[in-house]
N, C-alpha and C positions, 0 to 999 in steps of 0.2 A: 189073402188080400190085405188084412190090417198087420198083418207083417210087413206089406211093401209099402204102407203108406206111414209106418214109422219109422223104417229105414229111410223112407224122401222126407217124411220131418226133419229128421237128423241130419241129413245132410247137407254139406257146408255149401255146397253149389245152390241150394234150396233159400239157404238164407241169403244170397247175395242176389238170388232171382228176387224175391219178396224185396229186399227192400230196394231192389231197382223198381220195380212196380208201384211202390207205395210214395217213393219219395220223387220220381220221374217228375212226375206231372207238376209237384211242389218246384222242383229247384228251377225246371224250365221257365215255371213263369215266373220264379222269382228272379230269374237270370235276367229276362226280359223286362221286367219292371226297373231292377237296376241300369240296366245300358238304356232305358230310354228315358232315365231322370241324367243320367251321365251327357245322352245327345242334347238333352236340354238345356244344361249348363253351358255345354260347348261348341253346341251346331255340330260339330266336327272338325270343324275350321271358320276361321272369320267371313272367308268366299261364301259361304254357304248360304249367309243371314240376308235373304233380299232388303234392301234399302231403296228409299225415292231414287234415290240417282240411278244407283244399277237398275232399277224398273225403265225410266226415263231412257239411258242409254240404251238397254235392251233393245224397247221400240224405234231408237231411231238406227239401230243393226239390222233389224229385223223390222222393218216397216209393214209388211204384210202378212197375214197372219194364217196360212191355211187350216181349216178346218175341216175335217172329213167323220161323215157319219153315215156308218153300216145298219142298212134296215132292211128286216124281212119281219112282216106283218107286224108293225107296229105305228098302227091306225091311232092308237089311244093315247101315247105317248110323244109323238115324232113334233106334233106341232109346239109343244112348251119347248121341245131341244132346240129347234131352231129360233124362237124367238127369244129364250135366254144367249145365244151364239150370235143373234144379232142383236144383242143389248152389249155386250164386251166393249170393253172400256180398253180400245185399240183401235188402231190409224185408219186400217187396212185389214177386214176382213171378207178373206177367200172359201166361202163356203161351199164344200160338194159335199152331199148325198148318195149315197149310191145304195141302189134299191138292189137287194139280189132275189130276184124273185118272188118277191109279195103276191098273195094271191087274194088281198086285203084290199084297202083302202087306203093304204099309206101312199101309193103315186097319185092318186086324186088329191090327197092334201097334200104333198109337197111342187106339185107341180104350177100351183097360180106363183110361189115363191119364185121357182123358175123363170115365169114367164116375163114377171116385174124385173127378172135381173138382180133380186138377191143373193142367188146362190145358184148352182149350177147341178143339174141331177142326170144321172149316172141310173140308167132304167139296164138290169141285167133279166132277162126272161128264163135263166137259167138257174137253183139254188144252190151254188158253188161254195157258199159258209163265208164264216167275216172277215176267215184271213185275208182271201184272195178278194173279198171286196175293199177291204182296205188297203190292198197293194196296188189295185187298180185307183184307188182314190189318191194315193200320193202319186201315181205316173203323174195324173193332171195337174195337184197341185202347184201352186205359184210361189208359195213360198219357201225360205229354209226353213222353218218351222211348221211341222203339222201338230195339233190337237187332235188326237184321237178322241172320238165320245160315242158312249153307248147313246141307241135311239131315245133310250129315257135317262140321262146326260144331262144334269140343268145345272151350269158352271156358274156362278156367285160373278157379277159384274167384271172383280178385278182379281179374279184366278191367274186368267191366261199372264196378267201383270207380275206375277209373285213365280210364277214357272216359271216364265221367260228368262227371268234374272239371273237365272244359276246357268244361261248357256253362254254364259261372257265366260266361262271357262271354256276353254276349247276341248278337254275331254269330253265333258258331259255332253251324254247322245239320247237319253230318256228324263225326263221328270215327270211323276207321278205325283198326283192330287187325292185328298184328304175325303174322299165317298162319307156322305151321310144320308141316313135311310128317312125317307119320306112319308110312306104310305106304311106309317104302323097300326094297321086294322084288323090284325089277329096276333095269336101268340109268338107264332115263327116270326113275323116279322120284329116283333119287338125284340124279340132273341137276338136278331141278326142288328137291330140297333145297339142290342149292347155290344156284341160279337165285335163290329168294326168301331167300338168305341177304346175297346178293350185290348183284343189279339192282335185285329191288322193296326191301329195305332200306333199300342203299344209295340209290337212286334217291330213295324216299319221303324219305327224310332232306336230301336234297339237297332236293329241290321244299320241303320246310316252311323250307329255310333262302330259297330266295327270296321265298316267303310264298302260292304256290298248288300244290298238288296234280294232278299228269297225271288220276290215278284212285284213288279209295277201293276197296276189296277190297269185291266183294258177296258174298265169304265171311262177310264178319264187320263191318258197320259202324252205329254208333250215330247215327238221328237224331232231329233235332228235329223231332217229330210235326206242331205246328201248322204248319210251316212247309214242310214237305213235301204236305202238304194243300192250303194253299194255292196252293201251285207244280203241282197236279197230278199230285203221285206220280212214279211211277219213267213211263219213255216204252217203252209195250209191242211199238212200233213197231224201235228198236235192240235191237239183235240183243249188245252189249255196255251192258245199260242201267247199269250201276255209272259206266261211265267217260262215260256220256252225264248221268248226273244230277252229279258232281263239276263238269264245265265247265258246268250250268244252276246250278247253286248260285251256284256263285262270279263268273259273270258277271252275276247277280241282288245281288252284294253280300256273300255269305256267307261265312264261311269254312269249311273243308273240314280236316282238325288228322288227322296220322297219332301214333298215342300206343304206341311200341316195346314198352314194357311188359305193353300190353296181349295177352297171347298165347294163340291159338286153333291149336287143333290141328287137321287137316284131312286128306284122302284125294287123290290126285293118281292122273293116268294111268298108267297099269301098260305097257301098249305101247305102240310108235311107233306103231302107227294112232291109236289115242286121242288121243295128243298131238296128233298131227298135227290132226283134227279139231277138238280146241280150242283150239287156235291161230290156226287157220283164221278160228277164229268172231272169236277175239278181235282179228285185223289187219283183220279187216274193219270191225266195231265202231268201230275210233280212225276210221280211214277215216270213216266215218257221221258219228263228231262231229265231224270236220274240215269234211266237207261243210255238217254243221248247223250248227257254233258257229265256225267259224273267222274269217268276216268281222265278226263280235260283236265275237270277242278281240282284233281290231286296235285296237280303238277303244283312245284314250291314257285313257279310266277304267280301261280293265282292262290296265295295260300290264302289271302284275307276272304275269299269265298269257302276257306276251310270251316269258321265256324255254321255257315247258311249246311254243309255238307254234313255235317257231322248232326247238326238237329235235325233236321229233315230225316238222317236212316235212325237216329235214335227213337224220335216219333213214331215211323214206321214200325222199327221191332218192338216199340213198347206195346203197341196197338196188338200185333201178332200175340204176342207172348202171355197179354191180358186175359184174351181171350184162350189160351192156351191152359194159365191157371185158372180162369173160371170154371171150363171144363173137368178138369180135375177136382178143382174144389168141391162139384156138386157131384162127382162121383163120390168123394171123401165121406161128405156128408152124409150121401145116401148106406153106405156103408159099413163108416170109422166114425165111430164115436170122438174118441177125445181129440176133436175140433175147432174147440172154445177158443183157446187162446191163439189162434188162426183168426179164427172169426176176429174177435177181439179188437188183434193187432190191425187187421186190415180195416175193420171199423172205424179206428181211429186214425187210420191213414188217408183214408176217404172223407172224415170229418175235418183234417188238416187241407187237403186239395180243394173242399168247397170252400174254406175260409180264405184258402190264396186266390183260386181263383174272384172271390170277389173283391179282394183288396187290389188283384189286377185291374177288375172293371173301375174299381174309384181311380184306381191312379192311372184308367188312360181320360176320364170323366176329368182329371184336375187338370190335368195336362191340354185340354182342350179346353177349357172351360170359356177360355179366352176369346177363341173363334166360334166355340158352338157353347153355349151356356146353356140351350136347351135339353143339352146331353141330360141331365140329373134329373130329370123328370123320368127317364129309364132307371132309375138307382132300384124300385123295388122289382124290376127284372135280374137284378145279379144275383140275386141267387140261385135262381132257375140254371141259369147260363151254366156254369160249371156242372147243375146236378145232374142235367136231361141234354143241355145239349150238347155238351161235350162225347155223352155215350152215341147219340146220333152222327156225328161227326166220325166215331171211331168205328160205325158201323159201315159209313161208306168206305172207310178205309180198307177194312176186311173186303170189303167185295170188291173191289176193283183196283189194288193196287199189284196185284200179283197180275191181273193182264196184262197193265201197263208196264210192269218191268218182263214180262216173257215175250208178250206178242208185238210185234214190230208192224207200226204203222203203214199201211202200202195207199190209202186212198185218202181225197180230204176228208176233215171234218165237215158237214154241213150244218146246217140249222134244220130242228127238227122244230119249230116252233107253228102250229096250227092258227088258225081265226084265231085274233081275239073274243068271237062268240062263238066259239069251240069250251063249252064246259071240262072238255077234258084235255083243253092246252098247257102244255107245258111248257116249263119257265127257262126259257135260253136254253134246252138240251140238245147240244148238238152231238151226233155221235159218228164212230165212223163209217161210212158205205160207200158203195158204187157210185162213180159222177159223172156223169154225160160230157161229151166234150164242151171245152170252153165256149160260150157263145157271149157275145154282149150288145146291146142295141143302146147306141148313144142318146141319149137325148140332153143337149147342150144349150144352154140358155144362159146370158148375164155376164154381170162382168163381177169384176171385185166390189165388195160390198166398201164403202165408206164411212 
């Protein structure tokens, strides 16, 4: 056995495995850091930069604004989403609700909204999941424009103002908004404050410098109603439909526009169980559109979704292969003495990845400073970020991406989400199973909000 493991010292295939492993994680986010100081200088293009006027014309293209928000048990949350949606600094807003089976308290609070004629609710007795309640919520809508918002959604006065503006292009069919985390009362949460200070930020910022989108946030994203229609709606089959409708958009020809300014406030996992489960969902999810969209994306029309394709399976197998050489490693160990300078190297490659990783966290911190200053009061969180939670991150990845690329979706995703005075509820997991047929009981109230 210490013959076979100085033969794989030796060999040349061994070094190029190691220093893919070691430097992976380095050059990605140094990749990233680069194209989203690159977006920054450039937008992209001039179209991209909302200005007063393109705000101003926007609204008066789009004078009515629909807003649609998916809830199932979200008694705690649901009442700030609506009264932020009805503070929006716009003409004309068309607010629907749509309850997909709460077994809560969220139709008792939204329903006196209802009854004044604020907003309009959508009572489903059945838990069919958020695709399908949100496809049900744009049939009604009145507007060309939907905002989609999660139940705990709280949109910054003149969001909707600064996404609106980029639909004076007539490509664009999605714009996505800039999530910051609210309720930072344990460690996971603060994690996931740096997390989207840092990866989705930065990340989005990069993706709009090469000119396509991994994923829109189905926290918060603005679309083009006729053209989501047409396409179908959200697919109630992905179990991550946000990141499945961005690569049908754009490999339909659309563009997909993240707008930094745009900023929504939002609620994140409190424990590591929760996280865990929603992580889970969401490795599995890219998985799905891999499976679904990925021989699309090769085609040389959609080559600028070549780089989004190429990081995504490099992630992936760096994830696999990690875990591949660990397993070796500690057999090595256990074994084969002369492992030092292994150890070593990979030491100092690991001490290299936490140092990038937290020069990432400052530079998506600087890059927002502008719209979120509060960001830097997470600064003694980055460290953590790269050391604990990236390993978590790469743990969901191991479990759950080999289903999503073998096993093929056949039923929807639902919401698996309990009481809020359920101790043991979990945080947005929806997964896939069996679904009753379609039922829905209208309850319709109001007109357009003013």
């Amino acid at each position: 056995m210490n013959d076979f493991f100085s033969v794989l010292r030796d060999y040349p295939v061994t070094t190029i495995i190691i220093a893919f492993l070691g430097t992976y994680p380095m050059c990605s986010a140094i990749q990233q850091m680069v194209t989203a100081w690159w977006y920054r200088r450039g937008r992209r293009a001039a179209w991209v930069l909302p200005t007063v006027d393109r705000e101003t014309e926007a609204m008066r293209r789009y004078p009515t604004l629909s807003v649609i928000i998916a809830a199932h048990n979200e008694e705690r949350t649901i009442e700030d989403a609506i009264s932020c949606v009805l503070n929006l600094d716009w003409p004309v807003v068309d607010l629907i609700v749509v309850d997909d089976g709460s077994s809560d308290d969220t139709v008792s609070i939204v329903r006196p909204y209802a009854l004044r004629g604020q907003l309009r609710l959508l009572r489903k007795p059945v838990n069919e999941g958020k695709a399908l309640a949100i496809n049900d919520g744009l049939v009604l809508a009145r507007g060309d424009l939907a905002l989609v918002l999660d139940a705990d959604g709280r949109p910054e006065r003149k969001a909707a103002r600064f996404m609106a503006a980029h639909f004076l292009m007539p490509r664009v069919a999605a714009v996505t908004g800039n999530p910051r985390v609210g309720n930072t009362r344990s460690i996971p949460a603060h994690l996931q404050a740096v997390e989207f200070s840092a990866s989705v930020a930065v990340q989005r910022r990069g993706d709009e410098a090469w000119g396509r989108l991994t994923t829109v946030s189905g926290l918060c994203v603005m679309l083009r109603r006729p053209v989501m229609v047409a396409l179908g709606g959200f697919d109630p089959l992905m179990v991550t439909e946000d990141i499945e409708l961005t690569w049908r958009l754009q490999i339909n020809g659309y563009e997909a526009v993240y707008e930094p300014a745009a900023l929504f406030g939002m609620e994140v996992p409190q424990t590591w169980r929760q996280l865990w489960h929603q992580r889970r969902r969401w490795a599995r999810g890219l998985a799905q559109v891999l499976r679904r969209h990925g021989w699309a994306a090769l085609h040389p029309s959609h080559r600028r979704m070549w780089p989004n394709l190429i990081l995504a399976w490099l992630s992936l197998i760096w994830v696999h292969a990690e875990a591949v050489a660990i397993l070796f490693g500690l057999i090595g160990w256990a074994i084969w003495t002369p492992v030092g300078e292994w150890v070593a190297v990979l030491a100092f490659m690991a001490a290299c990845t936490v140092v990038t990783g937290v020069a990432q966290v400052i530079t998506g911190m600087m890059l927002d400073r502008k719209v979120d200053p509060k960001l830097f009061r997470e600064v003694p969180w980055a460290a953590w970020y790269p050391a604990f939670y990236w390993m978590l991150m790469a743990l969901c990845v191991l479990r759950d991406t080999i289903p999503g690329l073998v096993v093929k979706p056949r039923s929807p995703a639902v919401w698996h989400i309990a009481r809020i005075d359920d101790p043991e509820r979990d945080w947005d997991d929806r997964a896939l199973g069996d679904d009753d047929e379609s039922l829905a009981d209208f309850l319709l109230a109001g007109s357009d909000q003013g």
